[in-house]
MMTF fields as JSON, N, C-alpha, C and O atoms, coordinates in Angstrom:
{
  "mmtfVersion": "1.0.0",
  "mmtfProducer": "UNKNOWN",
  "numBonds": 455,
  "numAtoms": 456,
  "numGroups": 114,
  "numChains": 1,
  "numModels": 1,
  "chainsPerModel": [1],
  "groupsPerChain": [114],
  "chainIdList": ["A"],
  "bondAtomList": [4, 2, 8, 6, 12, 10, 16, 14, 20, 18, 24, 22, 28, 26, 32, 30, 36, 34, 40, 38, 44, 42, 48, 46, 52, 50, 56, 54, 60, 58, 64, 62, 68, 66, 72, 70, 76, 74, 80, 78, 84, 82, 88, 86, 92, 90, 96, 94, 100, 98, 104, 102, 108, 106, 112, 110, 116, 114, 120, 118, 124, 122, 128, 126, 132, 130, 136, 134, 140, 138, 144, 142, 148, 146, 152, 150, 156, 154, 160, 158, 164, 162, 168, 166, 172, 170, 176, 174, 180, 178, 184, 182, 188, 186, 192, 190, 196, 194, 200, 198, 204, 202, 208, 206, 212, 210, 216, 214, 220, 218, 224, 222, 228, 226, 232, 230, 236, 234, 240, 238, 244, 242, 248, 246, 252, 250, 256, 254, 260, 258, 264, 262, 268, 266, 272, 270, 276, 274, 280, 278, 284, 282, 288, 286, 292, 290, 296, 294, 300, 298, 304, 302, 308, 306, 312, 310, 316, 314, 320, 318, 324, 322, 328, 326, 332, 330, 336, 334, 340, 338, 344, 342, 348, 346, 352, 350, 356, 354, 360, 358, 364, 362, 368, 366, 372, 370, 376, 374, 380, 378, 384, 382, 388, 386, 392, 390, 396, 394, 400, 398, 404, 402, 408, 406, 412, 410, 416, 414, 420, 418, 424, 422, 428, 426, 432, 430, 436, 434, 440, 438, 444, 442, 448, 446, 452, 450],
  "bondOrderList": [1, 1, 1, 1, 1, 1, 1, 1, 1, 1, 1, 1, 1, 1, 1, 1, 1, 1, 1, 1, 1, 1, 1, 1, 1, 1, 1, 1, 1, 1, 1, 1, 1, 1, 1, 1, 1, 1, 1, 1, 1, 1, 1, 1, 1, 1, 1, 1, 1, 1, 1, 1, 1, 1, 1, 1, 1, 1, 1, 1, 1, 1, 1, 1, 1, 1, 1, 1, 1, 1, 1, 1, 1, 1, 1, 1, 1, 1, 1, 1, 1, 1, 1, 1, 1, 1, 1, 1, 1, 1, 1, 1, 1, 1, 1, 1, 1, 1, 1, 1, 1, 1, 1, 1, 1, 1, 1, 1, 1, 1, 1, 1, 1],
  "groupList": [{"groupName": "UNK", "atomNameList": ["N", "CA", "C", "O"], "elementList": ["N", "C", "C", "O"], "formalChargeList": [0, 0, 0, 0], "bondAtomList": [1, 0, 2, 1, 3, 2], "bondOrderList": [1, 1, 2], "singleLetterCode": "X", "chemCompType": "L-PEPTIDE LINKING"}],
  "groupTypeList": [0, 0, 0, 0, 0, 0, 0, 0, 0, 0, 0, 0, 0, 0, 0, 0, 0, 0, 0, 0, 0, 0, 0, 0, 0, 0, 0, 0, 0, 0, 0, 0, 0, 0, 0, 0, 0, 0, 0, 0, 0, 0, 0, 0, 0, 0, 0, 0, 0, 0, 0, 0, 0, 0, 0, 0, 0, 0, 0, 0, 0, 0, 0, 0, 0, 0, 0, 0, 0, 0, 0, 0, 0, 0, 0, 0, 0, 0, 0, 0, 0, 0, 0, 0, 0, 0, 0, 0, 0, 0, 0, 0, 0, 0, 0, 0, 0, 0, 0, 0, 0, 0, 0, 0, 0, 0, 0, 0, 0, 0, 0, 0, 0, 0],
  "groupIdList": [1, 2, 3, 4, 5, 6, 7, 8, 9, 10, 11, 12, 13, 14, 15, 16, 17, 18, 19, 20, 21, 22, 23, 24, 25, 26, 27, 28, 29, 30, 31, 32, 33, 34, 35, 36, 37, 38, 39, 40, 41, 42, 43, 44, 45, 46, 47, 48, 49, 50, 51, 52, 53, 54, 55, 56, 57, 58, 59, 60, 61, 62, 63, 64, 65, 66, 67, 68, 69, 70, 71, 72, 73, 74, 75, 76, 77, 78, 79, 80, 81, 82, 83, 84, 85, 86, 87, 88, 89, 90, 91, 92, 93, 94, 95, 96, 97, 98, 99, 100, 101, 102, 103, 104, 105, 106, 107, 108, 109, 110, 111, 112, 113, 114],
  "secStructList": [7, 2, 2, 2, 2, 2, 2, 2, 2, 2, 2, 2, 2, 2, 2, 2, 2, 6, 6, 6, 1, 1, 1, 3, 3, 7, 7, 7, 6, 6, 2, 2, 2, 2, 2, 2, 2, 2, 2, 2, 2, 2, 0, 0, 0, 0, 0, 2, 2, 2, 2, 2, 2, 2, 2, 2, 2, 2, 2, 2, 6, 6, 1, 1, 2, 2, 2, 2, 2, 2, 2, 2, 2, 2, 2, 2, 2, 2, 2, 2, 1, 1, 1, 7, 3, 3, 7, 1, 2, 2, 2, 2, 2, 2, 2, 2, 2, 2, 2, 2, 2, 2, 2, 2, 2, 2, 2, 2, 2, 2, 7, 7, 7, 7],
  "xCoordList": [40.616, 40.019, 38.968, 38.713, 38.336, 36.743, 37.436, 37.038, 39.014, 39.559, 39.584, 38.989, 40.586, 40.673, 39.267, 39.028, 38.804, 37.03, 36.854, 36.925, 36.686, 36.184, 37.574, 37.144, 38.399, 39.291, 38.98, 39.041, 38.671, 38.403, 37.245, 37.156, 36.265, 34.848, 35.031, 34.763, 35.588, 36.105, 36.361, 35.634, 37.555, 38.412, 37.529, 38.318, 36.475, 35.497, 34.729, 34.597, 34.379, 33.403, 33.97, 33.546, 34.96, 35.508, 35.978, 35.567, 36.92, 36.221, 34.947, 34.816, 33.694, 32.861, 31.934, 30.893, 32.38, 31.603, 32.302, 31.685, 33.928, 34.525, 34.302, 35.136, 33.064, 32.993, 32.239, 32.07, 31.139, 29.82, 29.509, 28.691, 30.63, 30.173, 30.771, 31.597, 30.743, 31.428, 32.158, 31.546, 33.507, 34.073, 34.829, 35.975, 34.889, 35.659, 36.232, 35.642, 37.515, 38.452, 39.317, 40.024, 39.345, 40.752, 41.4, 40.754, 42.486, 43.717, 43.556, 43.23, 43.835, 43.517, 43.631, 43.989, 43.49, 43.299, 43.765, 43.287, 45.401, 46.258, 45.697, 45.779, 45.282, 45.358, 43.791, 43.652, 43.075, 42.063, 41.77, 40.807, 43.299, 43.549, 44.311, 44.365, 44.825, 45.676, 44.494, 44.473, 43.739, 42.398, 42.04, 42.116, 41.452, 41.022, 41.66, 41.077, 43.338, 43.91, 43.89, 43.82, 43.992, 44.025, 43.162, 43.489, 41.567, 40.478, 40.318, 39.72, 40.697, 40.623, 41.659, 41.28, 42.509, 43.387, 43.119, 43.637, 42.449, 42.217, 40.707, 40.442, 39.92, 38.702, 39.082, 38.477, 40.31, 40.134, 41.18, 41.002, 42.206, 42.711, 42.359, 42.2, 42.14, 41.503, 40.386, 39.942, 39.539, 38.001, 37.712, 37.334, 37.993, 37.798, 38.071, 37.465, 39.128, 39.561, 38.723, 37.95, 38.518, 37.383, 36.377, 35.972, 35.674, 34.55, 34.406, 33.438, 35.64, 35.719, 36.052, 35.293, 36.971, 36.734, 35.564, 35.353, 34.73, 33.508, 32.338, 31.332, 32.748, 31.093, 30.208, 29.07, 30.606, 29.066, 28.462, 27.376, 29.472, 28.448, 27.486, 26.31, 28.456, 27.591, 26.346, 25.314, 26.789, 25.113, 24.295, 23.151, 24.468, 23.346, 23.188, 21.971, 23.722, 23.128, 22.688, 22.529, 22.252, 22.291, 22.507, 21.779, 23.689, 24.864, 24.698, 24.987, 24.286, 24.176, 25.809, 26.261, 26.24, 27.948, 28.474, 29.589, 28.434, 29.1, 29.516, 30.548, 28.63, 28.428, 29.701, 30.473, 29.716, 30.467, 32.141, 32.883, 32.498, 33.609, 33.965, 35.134, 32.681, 33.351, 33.917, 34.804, 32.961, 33.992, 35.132, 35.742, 35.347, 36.898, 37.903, 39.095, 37.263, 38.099, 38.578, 39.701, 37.556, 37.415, 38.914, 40.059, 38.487, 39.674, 40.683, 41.634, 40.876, 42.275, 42.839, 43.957, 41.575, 42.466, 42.91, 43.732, 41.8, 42.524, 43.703, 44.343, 44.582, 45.726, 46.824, 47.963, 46.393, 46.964, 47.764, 48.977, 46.855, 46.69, 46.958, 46.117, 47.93, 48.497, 47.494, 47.137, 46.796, 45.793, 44.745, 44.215, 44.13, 42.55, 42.566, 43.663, 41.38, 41.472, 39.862, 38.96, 39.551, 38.344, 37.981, 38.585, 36.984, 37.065, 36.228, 35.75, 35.8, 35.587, 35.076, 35.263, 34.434, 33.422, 32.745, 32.643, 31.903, 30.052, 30.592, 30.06, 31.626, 31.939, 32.141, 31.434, 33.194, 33.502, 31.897, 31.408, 31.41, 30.315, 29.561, 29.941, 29.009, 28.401, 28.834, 28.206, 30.048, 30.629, 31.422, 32.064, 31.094, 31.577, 29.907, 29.934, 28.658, 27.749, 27.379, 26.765, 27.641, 27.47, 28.284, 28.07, 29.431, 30.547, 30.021, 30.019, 29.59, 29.087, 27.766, 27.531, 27.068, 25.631, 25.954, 25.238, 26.553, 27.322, 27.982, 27.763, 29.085, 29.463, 29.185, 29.639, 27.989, 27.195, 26.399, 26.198, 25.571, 25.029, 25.884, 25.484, 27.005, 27.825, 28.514, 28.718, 28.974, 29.901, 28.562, 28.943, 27.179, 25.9, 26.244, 26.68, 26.372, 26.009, 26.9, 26.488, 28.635, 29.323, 30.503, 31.29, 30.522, 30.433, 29.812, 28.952, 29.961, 29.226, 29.797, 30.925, 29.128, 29.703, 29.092, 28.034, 30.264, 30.169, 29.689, 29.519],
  "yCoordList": [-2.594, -2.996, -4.086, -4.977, -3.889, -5.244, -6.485, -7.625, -5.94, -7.674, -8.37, -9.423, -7.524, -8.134, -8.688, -9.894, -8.172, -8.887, -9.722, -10.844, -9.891, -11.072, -12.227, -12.881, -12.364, -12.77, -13.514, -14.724, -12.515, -12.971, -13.802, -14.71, -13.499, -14.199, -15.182, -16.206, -15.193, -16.68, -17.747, -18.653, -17.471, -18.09, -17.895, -17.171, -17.905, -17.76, -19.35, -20.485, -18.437, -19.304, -21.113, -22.18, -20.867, -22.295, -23.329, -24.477, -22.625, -23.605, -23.92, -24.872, -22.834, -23.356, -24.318, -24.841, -24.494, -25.296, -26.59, -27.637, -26.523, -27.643, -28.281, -29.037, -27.868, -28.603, -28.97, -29.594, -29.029, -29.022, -30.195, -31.097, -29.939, -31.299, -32.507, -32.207, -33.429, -34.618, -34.293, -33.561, -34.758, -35.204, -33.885, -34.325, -32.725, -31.967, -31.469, -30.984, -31.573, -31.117, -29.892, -29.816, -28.881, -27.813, -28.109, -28.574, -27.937, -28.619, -27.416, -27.533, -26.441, -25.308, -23.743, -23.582, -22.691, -21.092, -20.761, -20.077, -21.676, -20.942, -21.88, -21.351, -23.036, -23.801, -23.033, -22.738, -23.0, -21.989, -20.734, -20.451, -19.88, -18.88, -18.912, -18.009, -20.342, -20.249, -20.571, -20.092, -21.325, -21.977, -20.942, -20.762, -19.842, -18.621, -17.857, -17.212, -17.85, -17.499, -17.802, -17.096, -19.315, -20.137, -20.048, -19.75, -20.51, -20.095, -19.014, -19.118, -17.878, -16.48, -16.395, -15.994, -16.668, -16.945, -18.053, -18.134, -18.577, -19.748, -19.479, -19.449, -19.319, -18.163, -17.087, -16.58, -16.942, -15.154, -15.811, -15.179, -17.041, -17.428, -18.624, -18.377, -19.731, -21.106, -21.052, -21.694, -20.559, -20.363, -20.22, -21.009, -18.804, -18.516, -18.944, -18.642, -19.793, -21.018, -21.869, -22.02, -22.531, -23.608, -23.412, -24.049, -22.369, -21.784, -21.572, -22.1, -20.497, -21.043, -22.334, -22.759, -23.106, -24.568, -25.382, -26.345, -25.323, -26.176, -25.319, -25.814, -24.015, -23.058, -24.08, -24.152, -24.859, -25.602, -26.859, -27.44, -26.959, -28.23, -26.778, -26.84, -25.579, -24.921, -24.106, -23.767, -23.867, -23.336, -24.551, -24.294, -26.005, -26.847, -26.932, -26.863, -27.031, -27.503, -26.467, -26.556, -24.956, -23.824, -23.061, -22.312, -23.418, -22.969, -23.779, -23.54, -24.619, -25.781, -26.819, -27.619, -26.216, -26.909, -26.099, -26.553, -25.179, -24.251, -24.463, -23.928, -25.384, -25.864, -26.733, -26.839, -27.433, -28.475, -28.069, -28.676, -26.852, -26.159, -25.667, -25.7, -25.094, -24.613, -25.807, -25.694, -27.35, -28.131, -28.877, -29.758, -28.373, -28.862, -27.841, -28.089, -26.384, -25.776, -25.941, -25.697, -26.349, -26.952, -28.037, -28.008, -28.558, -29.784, -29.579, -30.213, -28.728, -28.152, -27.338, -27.154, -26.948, -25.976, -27.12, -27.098, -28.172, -29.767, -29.907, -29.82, -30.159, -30.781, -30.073, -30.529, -28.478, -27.435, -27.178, -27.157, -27.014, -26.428, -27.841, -28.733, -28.026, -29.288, -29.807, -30.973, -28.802, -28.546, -29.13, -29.984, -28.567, -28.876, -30.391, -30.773, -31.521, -32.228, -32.331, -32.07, -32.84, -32.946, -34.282, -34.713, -35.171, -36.713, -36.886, -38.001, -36.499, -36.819, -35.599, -34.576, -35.491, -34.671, -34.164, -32.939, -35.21, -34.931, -33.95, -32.84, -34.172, -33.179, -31.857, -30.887, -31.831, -30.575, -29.802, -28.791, -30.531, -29.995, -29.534, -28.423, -29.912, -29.569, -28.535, -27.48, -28.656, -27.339, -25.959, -24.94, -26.412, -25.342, -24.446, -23.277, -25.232, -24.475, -23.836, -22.788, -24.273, -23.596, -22.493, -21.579, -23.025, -21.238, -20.241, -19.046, -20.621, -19.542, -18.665, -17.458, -19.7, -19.194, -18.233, -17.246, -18.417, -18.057, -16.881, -16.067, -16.411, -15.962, -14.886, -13.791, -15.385, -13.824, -13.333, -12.134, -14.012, -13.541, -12.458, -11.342, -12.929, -12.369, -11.467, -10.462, -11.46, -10.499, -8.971, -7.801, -9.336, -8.433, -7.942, -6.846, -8.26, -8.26, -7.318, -6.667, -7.405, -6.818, -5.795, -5.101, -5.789, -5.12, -4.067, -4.435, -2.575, -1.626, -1.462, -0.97, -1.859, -1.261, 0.156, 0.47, 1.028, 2.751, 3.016, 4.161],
  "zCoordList": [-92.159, -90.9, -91.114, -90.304, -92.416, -92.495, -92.743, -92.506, -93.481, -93.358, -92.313, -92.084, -91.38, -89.95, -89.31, -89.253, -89.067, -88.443, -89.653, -89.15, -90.819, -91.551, -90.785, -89.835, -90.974, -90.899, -89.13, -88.917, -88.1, -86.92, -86.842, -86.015, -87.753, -87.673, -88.101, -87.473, -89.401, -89.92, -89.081, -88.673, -88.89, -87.39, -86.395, -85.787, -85.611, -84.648, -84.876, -84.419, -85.926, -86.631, -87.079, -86.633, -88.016, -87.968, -86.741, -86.569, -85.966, -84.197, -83.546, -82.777, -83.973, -83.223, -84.337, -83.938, -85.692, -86.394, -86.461, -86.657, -86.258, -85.913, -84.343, -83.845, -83.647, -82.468, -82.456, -81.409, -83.359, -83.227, -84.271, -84.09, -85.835, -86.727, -86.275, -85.413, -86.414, -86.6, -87.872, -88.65, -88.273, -89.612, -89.126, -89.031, -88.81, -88.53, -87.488, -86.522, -87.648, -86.349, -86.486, -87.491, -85.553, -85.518, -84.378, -83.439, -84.291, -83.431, -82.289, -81.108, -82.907, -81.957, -82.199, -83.366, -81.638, -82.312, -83.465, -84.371, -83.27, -83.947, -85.795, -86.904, -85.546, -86.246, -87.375, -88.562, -86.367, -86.811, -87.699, -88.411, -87.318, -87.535, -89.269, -90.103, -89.328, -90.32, -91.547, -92.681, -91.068, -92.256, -92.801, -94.016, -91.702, -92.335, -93.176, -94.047, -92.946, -94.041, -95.535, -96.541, -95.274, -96.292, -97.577, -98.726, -96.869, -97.13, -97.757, -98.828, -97.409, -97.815, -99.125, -100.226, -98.947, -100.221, -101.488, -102.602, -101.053, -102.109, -102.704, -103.906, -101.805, -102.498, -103.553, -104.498, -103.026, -103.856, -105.4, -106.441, -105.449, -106.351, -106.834, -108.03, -106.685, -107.335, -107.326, -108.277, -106.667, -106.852, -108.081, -108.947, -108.062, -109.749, -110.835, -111.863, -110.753, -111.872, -111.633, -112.579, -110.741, -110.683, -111.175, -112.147, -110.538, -111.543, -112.891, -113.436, -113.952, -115.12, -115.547, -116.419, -115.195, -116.181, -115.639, -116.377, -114.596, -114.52, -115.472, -115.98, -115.542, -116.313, -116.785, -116.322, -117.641, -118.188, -116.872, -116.86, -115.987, -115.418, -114.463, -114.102, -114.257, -112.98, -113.576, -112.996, -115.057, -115.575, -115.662, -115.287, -116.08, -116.422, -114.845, -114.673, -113.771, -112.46, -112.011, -110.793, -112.66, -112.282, -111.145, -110.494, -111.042, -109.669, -108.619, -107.447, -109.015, -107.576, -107.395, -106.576, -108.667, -108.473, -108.035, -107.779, -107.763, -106.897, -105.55, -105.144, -104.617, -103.481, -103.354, -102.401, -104.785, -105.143, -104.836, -104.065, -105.681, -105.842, -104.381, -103.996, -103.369, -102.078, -101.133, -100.286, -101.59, -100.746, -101.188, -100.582, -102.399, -102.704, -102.535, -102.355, -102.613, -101.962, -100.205, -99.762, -99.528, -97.783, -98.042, -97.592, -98.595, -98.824, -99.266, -98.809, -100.205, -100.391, -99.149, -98.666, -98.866, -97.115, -95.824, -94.908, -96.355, -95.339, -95.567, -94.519, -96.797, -97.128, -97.133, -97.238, -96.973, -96.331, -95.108, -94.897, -94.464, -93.326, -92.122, -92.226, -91.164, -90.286, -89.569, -89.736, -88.481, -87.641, -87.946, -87.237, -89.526, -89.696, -90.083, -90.49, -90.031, -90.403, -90.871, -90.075, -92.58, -92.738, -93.128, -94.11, -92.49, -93.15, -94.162, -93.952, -95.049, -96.537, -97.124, -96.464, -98.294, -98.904, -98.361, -98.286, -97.675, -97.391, -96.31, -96.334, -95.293, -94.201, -94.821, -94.546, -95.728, -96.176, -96.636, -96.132, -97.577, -98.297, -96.748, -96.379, -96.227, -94.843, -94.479, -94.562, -93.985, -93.135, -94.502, -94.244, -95.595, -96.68, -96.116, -95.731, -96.18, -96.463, -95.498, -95.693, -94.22, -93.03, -92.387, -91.591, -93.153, -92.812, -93.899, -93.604, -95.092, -96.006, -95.459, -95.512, -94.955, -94.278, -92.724, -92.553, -92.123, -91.02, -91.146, -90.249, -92.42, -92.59, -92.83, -92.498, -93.753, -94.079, -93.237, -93.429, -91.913, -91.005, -90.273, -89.941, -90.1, -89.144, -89.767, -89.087, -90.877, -91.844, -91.766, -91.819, -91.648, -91.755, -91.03, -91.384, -89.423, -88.592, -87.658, -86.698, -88.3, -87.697, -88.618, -87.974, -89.703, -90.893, -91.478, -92.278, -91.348, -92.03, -92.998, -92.982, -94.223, -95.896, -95.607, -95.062, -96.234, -96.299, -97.962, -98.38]
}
């Protein structure tokens, strides 16, 4: 069940941050709906590769490449996904950090860990 609501918040959340930035567009619900998939899948499998082969730049920047890794993951969910469209980096990097920040407000917020 906490998937489904992460999964809805996600998708909530990514339309209303795609209306609000410039550089990012969702086509529409459905298009929305699929990012969150995406996203969720590519977090849970290339993330973690990314993370091991960067280890030494993300300990010397002491996890500040990390930021780095969530918007190339954003961009891999661009080239993905038909709907989303992201126009460069700096967008992704923006809206990587604001769905993370978002995410966890709301994941708090509507989420009881047992």
């Amino acid at each position: 069940m906490n998937i489904l609501i992460r999964l809805i918040i996600t998708t909530i959340l990514v339309v209303v941050l795609a209306h609000f930035l410039p550089g990012i567009s969702v086509q529409d619900y459905t298009s929305a709906l699929w990012v969150a998939l995406v996203l969720g899948i590519l977090n849970a499998f290339l993330k973690p590769i990314l993370i091991l082969l960067t280890l030494p730049a993300t300990i010397f920047t002491l996890g500040l490449f990390l930021l780095v890794i969530n918007a190339v993951v954003i961009l891999v969910g661009d080239y993905l996904v038909d709907g989303f469209l992201v126009d460069g980096f700096w967008s992704a990097f923006i809206f990587s950090i604001l769905l993370s920040l978002s995410q966890s407000v709301m994941n708090g917020i509507f989420i009881s860990e047992k």
